[in-house]
N, C-alpha and C positions, 0 to 999 in steps of 0.2 A: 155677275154671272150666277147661274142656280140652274137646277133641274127641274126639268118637268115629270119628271117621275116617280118622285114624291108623292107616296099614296099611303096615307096610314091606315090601322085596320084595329080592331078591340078584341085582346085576347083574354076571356074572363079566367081567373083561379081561384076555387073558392069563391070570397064575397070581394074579390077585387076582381076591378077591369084597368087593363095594360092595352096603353098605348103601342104599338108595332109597327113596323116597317117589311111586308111581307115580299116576296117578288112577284106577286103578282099577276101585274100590268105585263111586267119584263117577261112573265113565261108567254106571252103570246106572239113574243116575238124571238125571242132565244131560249136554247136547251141548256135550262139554269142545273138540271141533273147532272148534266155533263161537266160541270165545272168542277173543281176539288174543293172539299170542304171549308180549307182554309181561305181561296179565294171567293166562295160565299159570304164569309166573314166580312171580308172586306168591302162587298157590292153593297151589302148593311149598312156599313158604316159610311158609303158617299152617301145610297138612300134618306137614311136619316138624317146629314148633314147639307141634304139639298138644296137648303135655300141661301147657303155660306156662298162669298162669292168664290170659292176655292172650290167647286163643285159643278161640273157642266153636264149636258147630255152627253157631249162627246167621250168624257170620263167613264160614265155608268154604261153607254152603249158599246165601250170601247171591253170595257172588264166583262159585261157580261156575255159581247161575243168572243169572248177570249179565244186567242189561236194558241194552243199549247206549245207551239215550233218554232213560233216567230222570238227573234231575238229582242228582248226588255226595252221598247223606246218611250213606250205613255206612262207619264208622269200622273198620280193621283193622288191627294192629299187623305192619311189616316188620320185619324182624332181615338189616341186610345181611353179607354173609364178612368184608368188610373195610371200611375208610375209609382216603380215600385225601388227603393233606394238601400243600400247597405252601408252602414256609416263608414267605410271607406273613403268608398264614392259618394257617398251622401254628405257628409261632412262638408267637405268643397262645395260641392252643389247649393247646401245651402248659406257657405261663406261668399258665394256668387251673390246668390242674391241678396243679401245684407249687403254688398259694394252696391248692387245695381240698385238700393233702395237709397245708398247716400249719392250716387250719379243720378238718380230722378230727379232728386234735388235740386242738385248741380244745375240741370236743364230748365228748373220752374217747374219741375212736379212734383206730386203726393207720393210720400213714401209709401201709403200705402197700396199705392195701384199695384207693387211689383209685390203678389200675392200668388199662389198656387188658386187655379181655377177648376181643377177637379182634385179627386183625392189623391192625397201624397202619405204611403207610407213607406217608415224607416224601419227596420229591423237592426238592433246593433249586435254583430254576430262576428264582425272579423277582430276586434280586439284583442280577446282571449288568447294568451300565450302559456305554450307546455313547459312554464319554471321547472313544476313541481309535476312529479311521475311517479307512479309505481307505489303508490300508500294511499291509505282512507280519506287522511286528510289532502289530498292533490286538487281537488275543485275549489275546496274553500281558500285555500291559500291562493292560488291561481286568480282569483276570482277578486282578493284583498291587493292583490298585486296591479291588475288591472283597472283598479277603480282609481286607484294611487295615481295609476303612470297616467291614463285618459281624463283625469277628473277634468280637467281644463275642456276639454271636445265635449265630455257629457254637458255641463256647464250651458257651455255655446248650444247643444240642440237644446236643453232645457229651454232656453230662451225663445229657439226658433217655434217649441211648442206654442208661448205664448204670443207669438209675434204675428203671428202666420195661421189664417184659417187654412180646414182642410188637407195640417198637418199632422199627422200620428207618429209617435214613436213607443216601439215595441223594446221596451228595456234591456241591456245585459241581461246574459245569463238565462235565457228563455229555449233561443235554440238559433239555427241556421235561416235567413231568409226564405228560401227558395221551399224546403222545408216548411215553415210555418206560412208560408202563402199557399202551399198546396193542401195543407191540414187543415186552415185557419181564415186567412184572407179572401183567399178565389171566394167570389159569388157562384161563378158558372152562369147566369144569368144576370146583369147588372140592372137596379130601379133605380129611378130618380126623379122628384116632381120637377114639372116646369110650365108655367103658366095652366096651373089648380090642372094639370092631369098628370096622372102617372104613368111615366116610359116604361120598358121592358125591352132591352137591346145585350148582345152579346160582351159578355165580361173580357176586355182587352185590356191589354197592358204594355208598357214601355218599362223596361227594367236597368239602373245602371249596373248592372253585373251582367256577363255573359250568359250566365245559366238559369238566366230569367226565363228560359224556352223549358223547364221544365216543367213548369205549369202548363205546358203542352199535352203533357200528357194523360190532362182532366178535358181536353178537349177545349183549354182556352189559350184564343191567339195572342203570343207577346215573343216578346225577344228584347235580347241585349244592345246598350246605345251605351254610349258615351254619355259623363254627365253632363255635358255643354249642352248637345240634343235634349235629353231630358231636362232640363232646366226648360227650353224653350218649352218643351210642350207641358211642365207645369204653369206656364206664362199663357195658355190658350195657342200657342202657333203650331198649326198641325206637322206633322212628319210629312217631307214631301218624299217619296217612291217612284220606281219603277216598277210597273205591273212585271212581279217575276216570273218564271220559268217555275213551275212544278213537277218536282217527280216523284214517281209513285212508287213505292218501299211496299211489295207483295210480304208478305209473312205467311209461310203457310207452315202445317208439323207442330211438332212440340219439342219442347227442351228434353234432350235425353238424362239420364239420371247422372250425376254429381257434375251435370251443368248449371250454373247460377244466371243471372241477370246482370251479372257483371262482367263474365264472360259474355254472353248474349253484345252487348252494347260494345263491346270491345272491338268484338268483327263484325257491329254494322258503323263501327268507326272506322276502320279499314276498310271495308267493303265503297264507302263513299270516300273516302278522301280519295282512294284510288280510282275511283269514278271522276268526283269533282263535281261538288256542289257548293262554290261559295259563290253569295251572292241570290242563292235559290230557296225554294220552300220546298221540305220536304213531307211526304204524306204517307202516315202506315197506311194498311189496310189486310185484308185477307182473311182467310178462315184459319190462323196463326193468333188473329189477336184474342180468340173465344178461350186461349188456354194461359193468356199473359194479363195475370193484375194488374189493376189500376199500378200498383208500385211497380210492376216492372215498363210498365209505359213511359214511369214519370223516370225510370232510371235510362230511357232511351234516349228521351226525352230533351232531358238534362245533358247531356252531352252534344248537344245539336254543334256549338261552337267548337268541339272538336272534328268534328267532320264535315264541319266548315258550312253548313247549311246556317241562313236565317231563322229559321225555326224545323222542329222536327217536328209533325201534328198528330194527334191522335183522332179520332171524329168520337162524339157522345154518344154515348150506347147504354145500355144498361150495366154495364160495369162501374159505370159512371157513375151512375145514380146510386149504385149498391158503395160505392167508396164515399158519397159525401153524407150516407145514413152511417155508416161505418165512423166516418170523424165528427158525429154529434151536428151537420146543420138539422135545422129542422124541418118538418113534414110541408109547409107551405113552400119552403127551397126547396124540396124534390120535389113537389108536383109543378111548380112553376120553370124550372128546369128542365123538366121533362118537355112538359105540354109547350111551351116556349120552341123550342130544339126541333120536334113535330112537327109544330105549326110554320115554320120557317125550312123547312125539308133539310135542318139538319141532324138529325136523329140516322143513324147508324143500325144497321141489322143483317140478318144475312139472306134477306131480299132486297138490298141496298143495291143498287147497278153501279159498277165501277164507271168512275169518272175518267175523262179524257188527261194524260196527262204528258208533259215534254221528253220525258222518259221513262221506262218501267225498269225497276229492278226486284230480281226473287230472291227468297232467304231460306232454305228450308230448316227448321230451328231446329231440326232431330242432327242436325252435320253440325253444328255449336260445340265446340271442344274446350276444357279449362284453358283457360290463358290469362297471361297478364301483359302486360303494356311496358316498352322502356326499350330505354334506361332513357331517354329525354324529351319523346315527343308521345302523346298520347295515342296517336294512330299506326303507333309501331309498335303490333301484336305479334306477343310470339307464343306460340302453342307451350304450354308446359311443359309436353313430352322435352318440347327444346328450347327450355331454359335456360339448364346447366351448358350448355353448348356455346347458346348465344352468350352466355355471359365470358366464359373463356376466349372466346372470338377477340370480343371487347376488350378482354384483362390485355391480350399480345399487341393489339392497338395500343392500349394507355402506354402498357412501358416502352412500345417501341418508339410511341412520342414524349414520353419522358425521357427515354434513353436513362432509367432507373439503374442505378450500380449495383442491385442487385438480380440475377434473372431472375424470373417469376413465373416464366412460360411454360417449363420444360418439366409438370407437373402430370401424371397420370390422370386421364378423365376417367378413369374408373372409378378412382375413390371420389369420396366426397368433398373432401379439402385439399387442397396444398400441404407438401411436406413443409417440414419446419426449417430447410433451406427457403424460402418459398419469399422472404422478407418480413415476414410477421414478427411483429414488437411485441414485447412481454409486456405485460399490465398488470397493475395491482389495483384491484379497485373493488369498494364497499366488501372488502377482509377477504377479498377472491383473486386468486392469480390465474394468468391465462394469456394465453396468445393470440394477439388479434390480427387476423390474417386477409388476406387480399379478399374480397367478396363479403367479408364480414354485412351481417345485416346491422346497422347501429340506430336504426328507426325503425319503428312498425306501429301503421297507427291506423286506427280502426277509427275514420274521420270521414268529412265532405256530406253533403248534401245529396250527392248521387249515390251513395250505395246506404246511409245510416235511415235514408226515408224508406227504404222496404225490409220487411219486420222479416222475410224469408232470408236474405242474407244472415243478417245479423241473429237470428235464432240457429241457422248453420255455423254461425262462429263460437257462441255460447254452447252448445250439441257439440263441437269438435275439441272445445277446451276443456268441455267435461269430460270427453271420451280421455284425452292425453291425461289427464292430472289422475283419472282412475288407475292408469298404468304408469304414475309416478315419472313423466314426464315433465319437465321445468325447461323454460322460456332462458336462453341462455343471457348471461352474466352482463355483457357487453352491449345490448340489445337496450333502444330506451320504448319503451310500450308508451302508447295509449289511445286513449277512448273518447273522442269526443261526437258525441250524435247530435243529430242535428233539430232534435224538440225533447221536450221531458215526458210526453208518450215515452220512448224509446226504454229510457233507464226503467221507468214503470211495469211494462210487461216483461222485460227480461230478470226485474224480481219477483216479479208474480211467477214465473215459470222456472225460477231459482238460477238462470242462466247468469245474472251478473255477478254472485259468488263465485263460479265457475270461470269466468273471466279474469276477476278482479286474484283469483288463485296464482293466474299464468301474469298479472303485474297489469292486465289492461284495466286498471284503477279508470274512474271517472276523471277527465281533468277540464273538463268546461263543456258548455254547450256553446259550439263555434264553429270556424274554418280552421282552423289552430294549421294541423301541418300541411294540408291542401295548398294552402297562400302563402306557404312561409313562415309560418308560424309554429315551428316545431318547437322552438327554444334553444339553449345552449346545451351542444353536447358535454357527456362530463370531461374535467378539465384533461383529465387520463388519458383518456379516450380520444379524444379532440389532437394531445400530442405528438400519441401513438400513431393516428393517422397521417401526420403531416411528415414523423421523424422516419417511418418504415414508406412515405410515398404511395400508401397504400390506397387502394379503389376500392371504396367500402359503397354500401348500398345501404339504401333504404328502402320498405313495400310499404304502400297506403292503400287505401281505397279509396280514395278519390277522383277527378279531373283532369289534373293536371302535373304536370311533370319536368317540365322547363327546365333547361340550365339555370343552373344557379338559383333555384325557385326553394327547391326544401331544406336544403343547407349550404350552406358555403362548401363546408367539408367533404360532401358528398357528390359525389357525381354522377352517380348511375342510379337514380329511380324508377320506381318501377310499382304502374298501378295495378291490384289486385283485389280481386273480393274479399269480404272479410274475414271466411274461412283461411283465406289464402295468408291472409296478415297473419294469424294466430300459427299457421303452419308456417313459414318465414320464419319467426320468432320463434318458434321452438328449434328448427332447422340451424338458426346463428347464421346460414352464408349461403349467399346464390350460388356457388359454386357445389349447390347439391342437388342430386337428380332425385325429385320427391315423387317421382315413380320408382325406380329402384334402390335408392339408397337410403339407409337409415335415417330417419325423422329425429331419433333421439334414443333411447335405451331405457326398457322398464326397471321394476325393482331390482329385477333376478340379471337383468346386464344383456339382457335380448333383445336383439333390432325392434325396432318398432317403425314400419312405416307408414305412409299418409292413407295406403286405403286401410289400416286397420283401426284408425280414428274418425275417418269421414263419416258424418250422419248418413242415412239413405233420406231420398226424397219423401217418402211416406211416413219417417221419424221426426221429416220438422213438419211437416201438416199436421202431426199430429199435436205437438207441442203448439203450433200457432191457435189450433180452435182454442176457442175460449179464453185467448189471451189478450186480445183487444176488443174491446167495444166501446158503443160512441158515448157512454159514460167516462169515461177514461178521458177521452178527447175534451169533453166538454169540461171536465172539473180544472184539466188544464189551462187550459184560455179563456176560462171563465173573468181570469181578471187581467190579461195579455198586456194592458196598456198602462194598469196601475195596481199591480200585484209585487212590485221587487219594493221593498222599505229602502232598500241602498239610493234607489234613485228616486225615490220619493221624498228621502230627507235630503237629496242635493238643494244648494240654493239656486234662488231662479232671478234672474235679471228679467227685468219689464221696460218696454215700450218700442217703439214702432223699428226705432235705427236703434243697429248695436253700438253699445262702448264698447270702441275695439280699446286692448290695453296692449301691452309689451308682451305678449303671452309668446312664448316658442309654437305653439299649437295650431294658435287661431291666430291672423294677420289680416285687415284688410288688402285684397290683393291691389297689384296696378293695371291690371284688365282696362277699369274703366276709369282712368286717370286721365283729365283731358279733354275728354272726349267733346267732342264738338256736332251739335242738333243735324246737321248735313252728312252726308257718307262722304267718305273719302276718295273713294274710284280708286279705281285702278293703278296703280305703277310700275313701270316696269323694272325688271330686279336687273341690277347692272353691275358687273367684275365681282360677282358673288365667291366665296371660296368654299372649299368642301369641306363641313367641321368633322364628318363621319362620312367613312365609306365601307358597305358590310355587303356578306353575301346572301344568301337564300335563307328563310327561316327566318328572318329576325322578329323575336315576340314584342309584343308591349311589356314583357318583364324585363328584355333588355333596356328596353326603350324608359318605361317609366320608372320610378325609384321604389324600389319595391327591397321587402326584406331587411335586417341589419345595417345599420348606422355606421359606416368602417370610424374609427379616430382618427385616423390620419385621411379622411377625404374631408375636400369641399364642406360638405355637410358635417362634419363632424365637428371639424376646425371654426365655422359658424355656431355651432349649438357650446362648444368650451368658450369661444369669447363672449356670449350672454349665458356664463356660469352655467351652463350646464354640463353634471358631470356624466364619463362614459356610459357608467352605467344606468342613469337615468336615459339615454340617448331613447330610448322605445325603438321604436321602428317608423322606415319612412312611409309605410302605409296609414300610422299612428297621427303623421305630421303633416299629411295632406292637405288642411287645412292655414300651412304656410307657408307663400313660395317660395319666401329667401331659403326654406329647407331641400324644398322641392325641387328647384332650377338647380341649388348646387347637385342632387343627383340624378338629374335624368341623365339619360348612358351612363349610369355607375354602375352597370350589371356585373360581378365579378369574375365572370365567364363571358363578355364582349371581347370583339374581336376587331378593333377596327384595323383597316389596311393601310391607316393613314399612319399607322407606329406598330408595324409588323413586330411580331415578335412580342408583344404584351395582350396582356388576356388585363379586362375591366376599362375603367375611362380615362384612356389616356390617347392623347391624340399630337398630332403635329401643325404648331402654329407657323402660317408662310405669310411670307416669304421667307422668316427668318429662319424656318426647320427646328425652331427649339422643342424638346415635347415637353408637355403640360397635360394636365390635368385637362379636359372635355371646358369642364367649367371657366379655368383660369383661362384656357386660350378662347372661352367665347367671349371673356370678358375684355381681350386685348383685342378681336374686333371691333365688337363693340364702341371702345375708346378710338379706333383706327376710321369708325363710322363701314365698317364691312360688312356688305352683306352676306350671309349662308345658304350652304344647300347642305342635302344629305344623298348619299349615291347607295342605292340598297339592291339589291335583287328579287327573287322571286317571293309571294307572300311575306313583304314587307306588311311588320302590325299583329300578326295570328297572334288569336288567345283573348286574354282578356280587354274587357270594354273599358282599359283603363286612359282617362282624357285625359290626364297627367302626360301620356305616352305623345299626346300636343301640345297641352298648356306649358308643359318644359320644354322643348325646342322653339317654341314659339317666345319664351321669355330668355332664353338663350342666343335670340334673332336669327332661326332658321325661316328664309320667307320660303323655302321650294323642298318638295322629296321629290326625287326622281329613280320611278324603280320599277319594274317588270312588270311586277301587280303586286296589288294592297287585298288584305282581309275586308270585308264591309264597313265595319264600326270604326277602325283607323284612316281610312278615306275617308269617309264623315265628318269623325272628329279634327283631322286635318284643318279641312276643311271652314269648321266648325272654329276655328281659333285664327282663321285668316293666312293658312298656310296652300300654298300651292300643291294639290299632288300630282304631277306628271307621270308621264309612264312613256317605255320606249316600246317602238311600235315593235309589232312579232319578228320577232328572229334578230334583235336587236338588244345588247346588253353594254355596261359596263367596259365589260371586260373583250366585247365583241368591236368598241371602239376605241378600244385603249384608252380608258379613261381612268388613269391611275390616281385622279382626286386632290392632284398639283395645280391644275388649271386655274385661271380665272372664268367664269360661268358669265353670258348676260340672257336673259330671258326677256322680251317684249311683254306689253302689258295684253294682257287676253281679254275677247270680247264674250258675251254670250253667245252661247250658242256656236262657238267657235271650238273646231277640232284638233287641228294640230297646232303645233305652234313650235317654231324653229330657232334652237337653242346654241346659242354661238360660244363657242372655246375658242382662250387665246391662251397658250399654252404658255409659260417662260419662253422671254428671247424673240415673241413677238408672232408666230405660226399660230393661223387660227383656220379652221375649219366649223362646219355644223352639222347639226341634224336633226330632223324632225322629232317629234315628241307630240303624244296623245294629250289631251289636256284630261284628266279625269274629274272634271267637275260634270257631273253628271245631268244635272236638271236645272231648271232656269231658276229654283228658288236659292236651290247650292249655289250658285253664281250671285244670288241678291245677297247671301250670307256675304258670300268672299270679298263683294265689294265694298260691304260693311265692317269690313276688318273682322269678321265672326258671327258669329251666330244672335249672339245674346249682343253684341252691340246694334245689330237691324232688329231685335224684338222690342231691346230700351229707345231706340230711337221711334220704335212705332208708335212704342204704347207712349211718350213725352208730345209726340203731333198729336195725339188722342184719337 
């Protein structure tokens, strides 16, 4: 198969001429104006891949007469420039492929075939953990800490550097992924020879993190996958899609004054969830965008997975090109970007004709009010005005389902605190006593990729801390600060315009460049603190600016988070407890003992413009990444293993996995799952941070109990983010979320479940492991948006080495159907108006599922309950596209890539 409409064209720049792929032909026959920017992207990319057999006229005639209405059925294959990886998820990704290179083997093949075919970069950014807070020295100690506990992971990519053409790794300590790909990485236009010419095609990407879609906001197409997917398509195997649904996001007005970009993003994260766009592309556009920087685009951006969309896009414009002369590329990158973007009609202005799209929705930016996000889900904005409200709401929740011995409720909302009947533990900590009381803030951290990439925030938060400390305001006692941005830009112009004295005054010391408390990686509360909270039952809070906000995601201890700009973090922190109205209630008390509250510290909008002129320029940018790949000495002097296969060792770290153990040159087909049992049954919401092992290492779990009998002590445990790269760590915590809920052992919160027929409860782990030996198969019984959140494949790779063969559930977020998928697991779904709990399906049953065909819909699922009663019911199959189904019948994804590329 291949197209015929494949027509290239020579677009000269300067003394070069580029190879193109223009529409042409296609304008004579379809209205290619009419189509949204990001699905031009796409018509590009079958164009230039037209003569693959994965590319038909049907395909290209099919995208470019796109029906904006019609519900998602044509399947089309993308091939993106590059994948972009964070060692988290990169880690695995490339412990995958080190197995798939000793299963080549296996087969009769070259270890070296199983090689990345376009470029792969790593960023290593989620490591970084907040030990050390509040002093000069917090980065470097942090920093000495991290090299300690990761050395073994650095090690293993060290190697994969050498092993593997067309891999980069961007060292510790640099900055945030998402962040240095939009500074740094992005082409915005991508070249590449092939046979003596030179291409010129649209800079794409596949990212194993979910917030890969903020490089959306430079006007290039990508988004978040699983690393399984991403593996494949560093293997050359294109993504297979369904032509989405786009809707189109009007912007029109301006931000009114002590509105940020963080509030901005907040309420178009609500504004779309409550819409409902998972599964879809979402497109700004309007005479809104002429007053929003390139950073507040990328901070919209960057948030696409919270509001559920596949990507959130921005179209190139001149903003564009004024941001990538702003971060040092150079003069032949902007005119080839430009002229490129032109010459392909997708160049942006405001003679642009709006495009046809599935839905329209408005925003006027002047109605954007402060707010922040929480206490657990990112799309749950509450206005400031009603903070304080909402969070007392919460407080008479908690204790009325703690059924706490002391009341807590019955506390005046006028004042700012709770009386000192209230439940608050006395504290004694670094030579300060004090009471810490229900709402206490005990995090605040000026962190994440989405608010630390725009210099307007973050110059409002250094501007606000200078305002407080001139009127002898101080960050209360109890409160742990800190600062991690996400490139060394950032730390650079806030000492140029003296703003990180300012900061570093109220305790937000420097403590890495990372994800640190966004992912979990806050660190350990102090021990004080941590007691007081548990001994007084108290609902303490944390603010960040970040992402995300999940149960059990920023601390054990803490349960109510809550995302906010970074102005908002530094006011948090002075404030000590959400249970204060920072419209009318005192902030803190100057020298003289007089209120002080938040609008008598907030910068005005024309005091941080002024502060930002002349604080970055693309000197700055450049001197930075001038050495990106081989500027840190720490990991320059690590040692480096050579040659084509790893020596795997006994490392806790790094393991070769059992993925590809076995494996046999034929696919296995199909079989059908028979007297399965339910190892988990949960309701609506469930993240992949339930799902996959994320966060602290408990001692007394699975994984804990594993890492002490190969001598490892607790406190070296790291973190299971740390340890991704080995299953025996990984499989003992998947469901170890310490806020799960399963219904299979009511009454307990984290992983513990009930094994049947015997009903003893166990450990997730231990009873998957008395399957297992019984030869039992699993399911899992979930409800609505089963999977939200991060693109983490762990969130399958552990259920699938736990022998979950089926999930059955309402609906799934995109990248967890996939990745399901992707590891040779079933996802089903029950047809509309059909649940769980709508069939009585209390997760005792024994389960059989018949083996599915392609292309097949429903498939009717048999319960035999105890004592012999059996019934059924239909069930959607959610494998989506006939290549999903070549996966599934390959036990996975990467076992039909190894098997391709071993027939050659």
């Amino acid at each position: 198969m291949s197209t015929s409409y494949k027509q290239a064209a020579t677009l000269t720049v300067g003394q070069t001429d580029y190879t193109i792929y223009p529409f042409d032909q296609l304008r004579q026959r379809f209205a290619i104006e009419r189509l949204p920017f990001s699905l031009r992207i796409l018509l590009e990319n079958l164009l230039r891949h037209g003569d693959e057999i994965y590319v038909t006229d049907e395909d290209v005639e099919y995208l470019a007469g796109w029906d904006p209405l019609a519900e998602p059925s044509q399947e089309i294959a993308f091939v993106p420039s590059r994948v972009l990886l964070q060692d988290f998820t990169g880690v695995p990704a490339i412990v995958d492929l080190a197995a798939m290179r000793d299963a080549m083997v296996e087969l009769g093949g070259s270890p070296a075939s199983i090689d990345p075919l376009s470029p792969v970069e790593l960023v290593i950014d989620h490591s970084v953990m907040v030990d050390h807070f509040g002093a000069a020295d917090s980065l470097s100690r942090n920093t000495e800490i991290e090299i300690e506990r990761n050395l073994e992971r650095y090690k293993f990519l060290r190697w994969g550097q050498t092993a593997f053409e067309n891999f980069r790794v961007v060292p510790p300590g640099t900055g945030i992924v998402h962040q240095v790909n939009l500074e740094y990485l992005a082409r915005g236009v991508f070249t590449r020879q092939r046979d003596g010419e030179q291409l010129a095609y649209p800079d794409t990407l596949v990212g194993t993190d979910s917030h890969t879609t903020m490089i959306n906001g430079l006007g290039v197409l990508g988004w978040g996958v699983g690393g399984i997917e991403a593996e494949a398509a560093m293997l050359g195997q294109p993504i297979t899609m369904l032509i989405p649904q786009v809707v189109g996001f009007r912007l029109v007005g301006k931000l009114p004054e002590g509105a940020t970009a963080t509030d901005l993003v907040l309420t178009v994260t609500e504004q779309l969830r409550q819409f409902g766009v998972v599964g879809k592309f979402v497109e700004f556009f309007g005479s809104g965008l002429a007053s929003l920087s390139l950073a507040d685009r990328a901070t919209i951006a960057n948030m696409a997975p919270e509001y559920g969309a596949t990507c959130g896009i921005f179209p190139v414009d001149a903003e564009t090109i004024r941001y990538l002369q702003l971060t040092g590329r150079d003069e032949h990158r902007l005119q080839l970007v430009e002229s490129y973007m032109r010459r392909l009609g997708l160049w942006h202005d405001a003679d642009t004709p709006e495009a046809a799209y599935s839905a329209l929705l408005t925003l006027d930016l002047s109605e954007v009010v402060p707010s922040i996000a929480g206490p657990r889900r990112p799309q749950d904005r509450i206005a400031l005005t009603e903070a304080k409200s909402g969070f007392l709401r919460l407080l008479s929740e908690h204790n009325a389902q703690a059924q706490a011995d002391v009341r807590v409720t019955d506390f005046d909302e006028e004042g700012g605190h709770p009386p000192s009947d209230s439940g608050a533990v006395e504290v004694s900590y670094r030579g300060e006593t004090f009471n810490l009381e229900q709402g206490a803030v005990v995090i605040a951290a000026i962190t994440s990729c989405t608010n630390t990439s725009n210099p307007a925030v973050l110059v409002a938060a250094g501007l606000l801390a200078r305002n407080a400390r001139k009127l002898g305001l101080k960050t209360k006692p109890w409160v742990k600060t800190s600062f991690a941005p996400g490139s060394k830009v950032v730390t650079d112009y806030l000492q140029r315009t003296g703003l990180m004295e300012e900061l570093e005054a109220l305790g937000f010391y420097l403590v890495g460049y990372g994800c640190t408390t966004c992912i979990g990686n806050s660190g350990p509360l102090a021990r004080e603190i941590s007691q007081a909270i548990n001994a007084g039952h108290l609902l303490v809070t944390s603010v960040l600016s970040g992402n995300r906000n999940f149960e059990g995601r920023i601390h054990q201890d803490v349960r109510a988070n809550y995302l906010a700009s970074p102005p908002l973090v530094v006011a948090y922190a002075l404030a000590g407890n959400m249970a204060v109205d920072l419209y009318n209630d005192p902030i803190g008390y100057d020298q003289g003992g007089k209120p002080v509250t938040l609008a008598a510290i907030w910068p005005d909008n024309a005091e941080i413009q002024r502060v930002m002129v002349g604080a970055l320029d693309a000197a700055m940018f450049r001197d930075k990444y001038q050495d990106v790949y081989s500027g840190n000495e720490t990991w320059n002097n690590l040692p480096v293993e050579t040659g084509e296969r790893y020596a795997w060792s006994e490392s806790t770290y790094v393991r070769r996995p059992t993925f590809f153990e076995r494996i046999a040159e034929k696919q296995p087909g199909v079989a059908p799952i028979q007297d399965a049992r339910c190892l988990v049954k949960v309701g609506d919401s469930i993240t992949t941070d339930h799902i996959s092992p994320a966060g602290a290492i408990a001692i007394d779990s699975p994984a804990g109990r594993y890492l002490q009998a190969h001598q490892v002590a607790p406190q070296d445990f790291n973190s299971y983010g740390s340890r991704r790269g080995n299953h025996e760590v990984m499989m003992r915590g998947t469901f170890a979320n310490v806020r799960l809920r399963n219904q299979l052992a009511p009454g307990t919160e984290g992983s513990w479940t009930r094994h049947l027929p015997s009903g003893e409860q166990l450990s997730i782990f231990d009873a998957a492991e008395c399957y297992r030996q019984e030869q039992t198969p699993l399911i899992v019984l979930a409800g609505k948006e089963y999977g939200t959140g991060s693109s983490r494949d762990w969130a399958a790779k552990g259920p699938a080495l736990l022998g979950v063969k089926a999930v059955l559930a309402e609906s799934y977020e995109r990248i967890h159907r996939s990745n399901l998928i992707g590891m040779g697991i079933l996802p089903l779904q029950f047809v509309a108006g059909e649940s769980a709990d709508s069939l009585r399906l209390d997760g005792t049953e024994y389960y059989s599922i018949p083996a599915v065909a392609v292309g097949q819909d429903l498939v009717e699922v048999s319960v035999r309950r105890e004592g012999g009663r059996t019934f059924s019911f239909s069930a959607k199959i959610r494998i989506d596209t006939p290549n999903e189904f070549s996966y599934y019948e390959n036990g996975g994804i990467l076992h039909f890539v190894l098997r391709r590329l071993a027939a050659g």
